[in-house]
TORVOVO-559396 format. One record per atom (N, C-alpha, C, O, CB): y, x, z. Coordinates in steps of 0.001 Angstrom, whole numbers, plus 500000, padded with zeros to 6 digits. Glycine has a CB too. Layout:
BEGIN
YXZ;...
This chain:
BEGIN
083766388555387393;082747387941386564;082610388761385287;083642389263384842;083097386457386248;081267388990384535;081681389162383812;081166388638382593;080309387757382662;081852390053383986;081500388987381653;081745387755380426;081223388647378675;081901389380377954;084061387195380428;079687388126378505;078765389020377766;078666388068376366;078172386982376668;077155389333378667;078955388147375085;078568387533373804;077258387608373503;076670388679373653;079220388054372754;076530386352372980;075585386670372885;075022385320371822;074932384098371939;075081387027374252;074805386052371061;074078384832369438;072680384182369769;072042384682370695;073571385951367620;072086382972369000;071094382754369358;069799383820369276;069704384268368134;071020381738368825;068848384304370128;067807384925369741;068252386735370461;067547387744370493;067645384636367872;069440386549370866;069786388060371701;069915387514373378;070200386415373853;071656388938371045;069542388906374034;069395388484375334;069858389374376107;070342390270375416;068196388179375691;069986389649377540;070656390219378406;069393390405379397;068518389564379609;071954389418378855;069518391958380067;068409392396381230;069260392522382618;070211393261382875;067589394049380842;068727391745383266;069370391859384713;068577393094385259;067595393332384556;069160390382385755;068725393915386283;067945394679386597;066104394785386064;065020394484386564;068241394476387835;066475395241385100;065138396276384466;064224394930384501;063114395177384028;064397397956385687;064374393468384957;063374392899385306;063511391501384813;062488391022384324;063180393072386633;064437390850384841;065340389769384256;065684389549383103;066783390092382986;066317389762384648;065249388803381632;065752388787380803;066596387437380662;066233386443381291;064930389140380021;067561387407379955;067990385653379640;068001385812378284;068403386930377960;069642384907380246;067658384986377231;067946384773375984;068265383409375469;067548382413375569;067010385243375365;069527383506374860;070177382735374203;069104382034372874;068860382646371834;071456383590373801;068498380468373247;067663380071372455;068034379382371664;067626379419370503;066853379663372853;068883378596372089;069916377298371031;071198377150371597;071389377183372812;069291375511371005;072225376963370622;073411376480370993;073326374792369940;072741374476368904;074793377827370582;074060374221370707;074276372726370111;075971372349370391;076258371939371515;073108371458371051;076773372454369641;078394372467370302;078677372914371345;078675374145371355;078997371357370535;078944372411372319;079042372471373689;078472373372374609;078951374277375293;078719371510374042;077200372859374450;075933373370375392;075442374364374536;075602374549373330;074678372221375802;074638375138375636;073833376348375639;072656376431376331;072756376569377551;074499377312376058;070807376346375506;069671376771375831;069858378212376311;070505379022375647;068769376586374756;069374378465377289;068837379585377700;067624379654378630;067419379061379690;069779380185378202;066578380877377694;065332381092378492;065353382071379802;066280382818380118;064321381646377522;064349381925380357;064347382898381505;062795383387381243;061855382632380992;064710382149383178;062732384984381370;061263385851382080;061998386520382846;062942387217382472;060142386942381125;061407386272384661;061436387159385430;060098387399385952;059300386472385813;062338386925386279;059724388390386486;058840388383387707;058410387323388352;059129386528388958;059320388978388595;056795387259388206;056163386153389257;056873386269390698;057523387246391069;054421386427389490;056697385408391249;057315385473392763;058618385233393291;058829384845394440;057193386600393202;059592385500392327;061083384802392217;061372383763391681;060780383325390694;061925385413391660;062529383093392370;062922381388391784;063778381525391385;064581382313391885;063125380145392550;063998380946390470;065434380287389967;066055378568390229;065638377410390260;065310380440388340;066887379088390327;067449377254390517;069167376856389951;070118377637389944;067488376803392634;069160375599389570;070672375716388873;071301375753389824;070753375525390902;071271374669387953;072692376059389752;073774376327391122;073556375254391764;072919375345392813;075463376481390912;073936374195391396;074006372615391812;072909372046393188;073125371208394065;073509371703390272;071714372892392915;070889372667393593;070467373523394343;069800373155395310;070212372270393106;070718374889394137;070626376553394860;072029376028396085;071764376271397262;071224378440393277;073309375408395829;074105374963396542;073488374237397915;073547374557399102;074835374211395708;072836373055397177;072704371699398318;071716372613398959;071984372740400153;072051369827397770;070368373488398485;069335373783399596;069919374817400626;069427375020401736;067938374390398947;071184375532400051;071818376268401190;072931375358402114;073548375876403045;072575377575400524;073094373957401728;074019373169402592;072848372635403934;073031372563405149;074830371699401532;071609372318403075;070914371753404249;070086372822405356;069787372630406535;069871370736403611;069827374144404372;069603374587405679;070633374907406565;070551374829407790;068904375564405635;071911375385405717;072865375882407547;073095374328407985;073419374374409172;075064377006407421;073073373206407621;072752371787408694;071561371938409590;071472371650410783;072378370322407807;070569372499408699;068901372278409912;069248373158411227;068999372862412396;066974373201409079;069982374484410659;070360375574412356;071304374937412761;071641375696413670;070950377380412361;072280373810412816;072948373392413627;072841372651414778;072818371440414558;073455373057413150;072757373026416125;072125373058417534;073190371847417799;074397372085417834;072190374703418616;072690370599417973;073400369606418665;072309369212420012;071158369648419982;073772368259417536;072671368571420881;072048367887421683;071162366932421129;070202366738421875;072840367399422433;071140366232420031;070091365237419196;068808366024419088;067748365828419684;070634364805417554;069249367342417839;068596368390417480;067740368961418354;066534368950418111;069340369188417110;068249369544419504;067399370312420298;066332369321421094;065158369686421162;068307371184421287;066672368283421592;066188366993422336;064906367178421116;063935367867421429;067443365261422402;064966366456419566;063749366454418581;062755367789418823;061634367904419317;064362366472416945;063576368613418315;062877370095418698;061818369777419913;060683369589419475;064173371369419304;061880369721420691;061657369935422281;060544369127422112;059424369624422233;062859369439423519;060697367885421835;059599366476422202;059076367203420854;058073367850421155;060209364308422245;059331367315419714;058237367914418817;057188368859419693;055961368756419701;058982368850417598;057907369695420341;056435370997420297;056070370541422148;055718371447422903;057190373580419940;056209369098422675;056092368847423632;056453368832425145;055600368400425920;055618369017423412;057625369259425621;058397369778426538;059060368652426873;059057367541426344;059180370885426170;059745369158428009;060673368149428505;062539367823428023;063416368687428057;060570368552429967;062690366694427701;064087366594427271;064758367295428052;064273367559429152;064649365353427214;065837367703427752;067266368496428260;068165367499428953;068182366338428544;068206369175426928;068991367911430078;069548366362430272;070727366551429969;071526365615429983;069479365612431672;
């Protein structure tokens, strides 16, 4: 990891494209802005986490799963 100081109003460039700047500190906590590039997301871990828990759940091939699949795009159940 690594581990960058940074006062309110100074900022850090992730590849040539990424800025973060330190906007407010309040004790504890820490504002920080983001400019990246149109077309990329950001998301807090917390939630960048759960959308990668549910998709490797959605590719998980059970007999329920594939059965939905199937009658979705019209076919015959599996037995």
């Amino acid at each position: 990891m690594l581990l960058i100081t940074r006062r309110i109003n100074e900022s850090i460039i992730i590849n040539g494209t990424i800025e973060v700047k330190v906007v407010e500190v309040r004790g504890n906590r820490v504002k920080l802005g983001f400019e990246y590039p149109a077309g990329n997301t950001v998301y807090r871990e917390e939630l960048f986490r759960k959308i990668q828990e549910e998709n490797r759940n959605a590719l998980e091939i059970t007999p329920e799963n594939l059965t939905n699949v199937l009658n979705k795009i019209g076919k015959k159940e599996t037995p």
